[in-house]
Backbone as CSV, one residue per row, in Angstrom:
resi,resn,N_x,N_y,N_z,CA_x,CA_y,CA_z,C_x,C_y,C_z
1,UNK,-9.358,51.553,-12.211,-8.048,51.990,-12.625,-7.048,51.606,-11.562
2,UNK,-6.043,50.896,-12.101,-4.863,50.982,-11.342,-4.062,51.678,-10.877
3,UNK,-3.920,52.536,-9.597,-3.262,53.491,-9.441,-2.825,53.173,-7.609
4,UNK,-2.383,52.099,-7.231,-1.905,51.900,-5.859,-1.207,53.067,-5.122
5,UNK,-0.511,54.100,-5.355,-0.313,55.070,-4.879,-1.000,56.518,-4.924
6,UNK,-1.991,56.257,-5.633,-2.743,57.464,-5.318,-2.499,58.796,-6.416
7,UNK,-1.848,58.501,-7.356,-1.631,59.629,-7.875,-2.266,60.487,-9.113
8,UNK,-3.143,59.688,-9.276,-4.038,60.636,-10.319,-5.248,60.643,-9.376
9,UNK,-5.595,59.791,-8.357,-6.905,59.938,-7.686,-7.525,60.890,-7.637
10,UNK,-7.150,62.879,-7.853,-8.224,63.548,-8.210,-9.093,63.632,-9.164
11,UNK,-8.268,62.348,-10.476,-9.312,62.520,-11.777,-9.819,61.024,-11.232
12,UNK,-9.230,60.430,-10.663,-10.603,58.965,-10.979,-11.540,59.693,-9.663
13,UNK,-11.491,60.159,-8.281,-12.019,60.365,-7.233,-13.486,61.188,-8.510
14,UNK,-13.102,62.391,-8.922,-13.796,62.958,-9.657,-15.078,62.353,-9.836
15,UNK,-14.640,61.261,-11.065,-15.683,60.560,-11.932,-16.380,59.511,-10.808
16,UNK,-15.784,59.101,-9.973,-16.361,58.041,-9.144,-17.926,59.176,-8.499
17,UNK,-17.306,60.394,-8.315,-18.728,61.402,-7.433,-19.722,61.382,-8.659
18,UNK,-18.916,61.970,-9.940,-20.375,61.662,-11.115,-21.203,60.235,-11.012
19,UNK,-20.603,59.272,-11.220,-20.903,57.879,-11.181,-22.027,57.816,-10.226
20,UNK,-21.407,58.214,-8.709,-22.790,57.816,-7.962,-23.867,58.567,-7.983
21,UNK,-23.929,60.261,-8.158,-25.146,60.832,-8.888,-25.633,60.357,-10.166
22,UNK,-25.189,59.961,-10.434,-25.940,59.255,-11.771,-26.562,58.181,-11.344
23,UNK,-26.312,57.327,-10.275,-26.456,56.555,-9.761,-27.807,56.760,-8.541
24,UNK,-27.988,57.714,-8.228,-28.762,58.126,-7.008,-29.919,58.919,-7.973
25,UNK,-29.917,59.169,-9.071,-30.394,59.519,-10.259,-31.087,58.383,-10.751
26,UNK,-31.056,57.247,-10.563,-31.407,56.084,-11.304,-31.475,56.209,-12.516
27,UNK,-30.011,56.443,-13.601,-29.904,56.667,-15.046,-29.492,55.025,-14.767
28,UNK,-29.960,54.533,-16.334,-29.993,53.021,-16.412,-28.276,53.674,-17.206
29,UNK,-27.922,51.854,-17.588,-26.884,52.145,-18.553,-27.024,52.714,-19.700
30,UNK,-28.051,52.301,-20.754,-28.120,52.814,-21.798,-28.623,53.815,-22.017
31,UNK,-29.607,54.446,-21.155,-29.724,56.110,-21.665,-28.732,56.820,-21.850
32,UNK,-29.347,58.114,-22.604,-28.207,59.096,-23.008,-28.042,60.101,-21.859
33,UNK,-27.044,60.823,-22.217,-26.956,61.287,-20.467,-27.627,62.945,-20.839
34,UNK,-28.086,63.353,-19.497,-28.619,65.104,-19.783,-27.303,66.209,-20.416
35,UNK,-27.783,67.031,-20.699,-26.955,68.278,-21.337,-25.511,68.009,-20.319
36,UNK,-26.102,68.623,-18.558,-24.595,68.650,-17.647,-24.393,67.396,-17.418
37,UNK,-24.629,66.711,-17.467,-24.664,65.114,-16.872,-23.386,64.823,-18.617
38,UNK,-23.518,65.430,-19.410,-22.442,64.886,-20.769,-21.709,65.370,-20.428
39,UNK,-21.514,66.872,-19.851,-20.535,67.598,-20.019,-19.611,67.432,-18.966
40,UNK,-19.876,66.733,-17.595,-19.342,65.953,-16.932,-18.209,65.029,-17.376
41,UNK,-18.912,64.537,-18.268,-18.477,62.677,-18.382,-17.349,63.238,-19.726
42,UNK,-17.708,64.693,-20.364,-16.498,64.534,-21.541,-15.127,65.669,-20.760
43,UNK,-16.045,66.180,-19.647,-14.632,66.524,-18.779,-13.957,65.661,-18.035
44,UNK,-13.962,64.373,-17.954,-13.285,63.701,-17.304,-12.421,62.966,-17.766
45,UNK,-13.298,62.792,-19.329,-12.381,62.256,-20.514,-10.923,63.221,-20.371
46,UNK,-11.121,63.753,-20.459,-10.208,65.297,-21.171,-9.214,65.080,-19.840
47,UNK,-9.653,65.142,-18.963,-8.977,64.816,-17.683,-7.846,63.955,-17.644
48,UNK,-8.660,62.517,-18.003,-7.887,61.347,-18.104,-6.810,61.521,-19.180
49,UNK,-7.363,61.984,-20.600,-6.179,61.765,-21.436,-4.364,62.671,-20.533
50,UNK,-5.486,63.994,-20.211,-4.098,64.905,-19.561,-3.069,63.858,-18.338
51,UNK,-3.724,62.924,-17.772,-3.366,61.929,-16.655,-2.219,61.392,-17.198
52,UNK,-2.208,61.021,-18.438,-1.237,60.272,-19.268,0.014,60.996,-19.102
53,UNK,-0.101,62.396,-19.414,1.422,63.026,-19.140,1.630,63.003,-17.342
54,UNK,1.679,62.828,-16.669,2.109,62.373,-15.217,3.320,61.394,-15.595
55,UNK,4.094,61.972,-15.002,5.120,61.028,-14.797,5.662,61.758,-13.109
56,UNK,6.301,59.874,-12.427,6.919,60.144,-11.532,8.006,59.526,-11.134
57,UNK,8.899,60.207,-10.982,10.573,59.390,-11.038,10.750,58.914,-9.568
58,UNK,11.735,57.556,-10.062,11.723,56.933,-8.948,12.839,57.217,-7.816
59,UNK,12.128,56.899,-6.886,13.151,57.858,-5.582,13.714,56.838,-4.867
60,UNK,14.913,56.531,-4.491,15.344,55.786,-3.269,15.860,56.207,-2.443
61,UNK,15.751,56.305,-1.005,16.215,57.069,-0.141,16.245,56.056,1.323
62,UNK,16.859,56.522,1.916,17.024,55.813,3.714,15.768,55.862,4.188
63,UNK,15.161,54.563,4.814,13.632,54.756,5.974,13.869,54.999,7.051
64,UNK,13.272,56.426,7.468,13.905,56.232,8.676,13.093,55.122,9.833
65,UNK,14.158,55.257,10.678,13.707,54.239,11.930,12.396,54.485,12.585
66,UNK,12.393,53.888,13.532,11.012,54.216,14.670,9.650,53.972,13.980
67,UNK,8.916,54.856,14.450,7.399,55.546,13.892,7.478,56.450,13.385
68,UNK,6.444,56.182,12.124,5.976,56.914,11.010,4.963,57.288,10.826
69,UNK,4.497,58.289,11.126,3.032,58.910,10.669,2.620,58.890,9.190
70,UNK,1.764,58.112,8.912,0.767,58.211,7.560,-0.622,59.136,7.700
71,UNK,-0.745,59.737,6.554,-2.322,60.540,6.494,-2.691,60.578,5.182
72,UNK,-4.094,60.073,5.039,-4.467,60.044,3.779,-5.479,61.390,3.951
73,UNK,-5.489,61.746,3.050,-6.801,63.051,2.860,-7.445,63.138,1.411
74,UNK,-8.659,63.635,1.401,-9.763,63.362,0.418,-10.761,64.368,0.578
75,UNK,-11.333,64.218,-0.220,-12.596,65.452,0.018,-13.473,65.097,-1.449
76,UNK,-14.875,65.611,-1.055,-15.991,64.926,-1.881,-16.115,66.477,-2.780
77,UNK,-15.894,66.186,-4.178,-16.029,67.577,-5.060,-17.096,67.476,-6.123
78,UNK,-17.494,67.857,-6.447,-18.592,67.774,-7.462,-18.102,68.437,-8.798
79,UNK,-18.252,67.934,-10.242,-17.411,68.444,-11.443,-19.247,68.334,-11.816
80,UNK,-18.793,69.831,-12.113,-19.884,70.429,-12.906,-19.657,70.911,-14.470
């Protein structure tokens, strides 16, 4: 997904943590997935469609001079 600024990244970050348990799971592609292992994957759906209403208006403002501190932050969550 395209998202260069980061702003739905709690729903793709989400599915990316299912992905690799499924993955560390050794589920092939075509199996069907377990009971929580679905209920995962149709909460993320549900997720994504809600992603769609995000909107963010565009801002222009003065940069300021000098140095600028950047911080990215993240954290590993598990959707059960």
């Amino acid at each position: 997904m395209y998202d260069p600024l980061g702003i739905i990244s709690p729903v793709v970050v989400s599915i990316k943590v299912v992905f690799q348990e499924l993955c560390e799971k050794r589920v092939g592609w075509d199996e069907e997935l377990k009971k929580g292992e679905r209920k995962c994957w149709i909460g993320w759906l549900n997720n994504l469609r809600s992603a769609k209403e995000v909107t963010v208006p565009r801002c222009v403002h003065h940069m300021p001079q000098g140095e600028v501190n950047r911080f990215l932050h993240g954290s590993r969550h598990t959707v059960l």
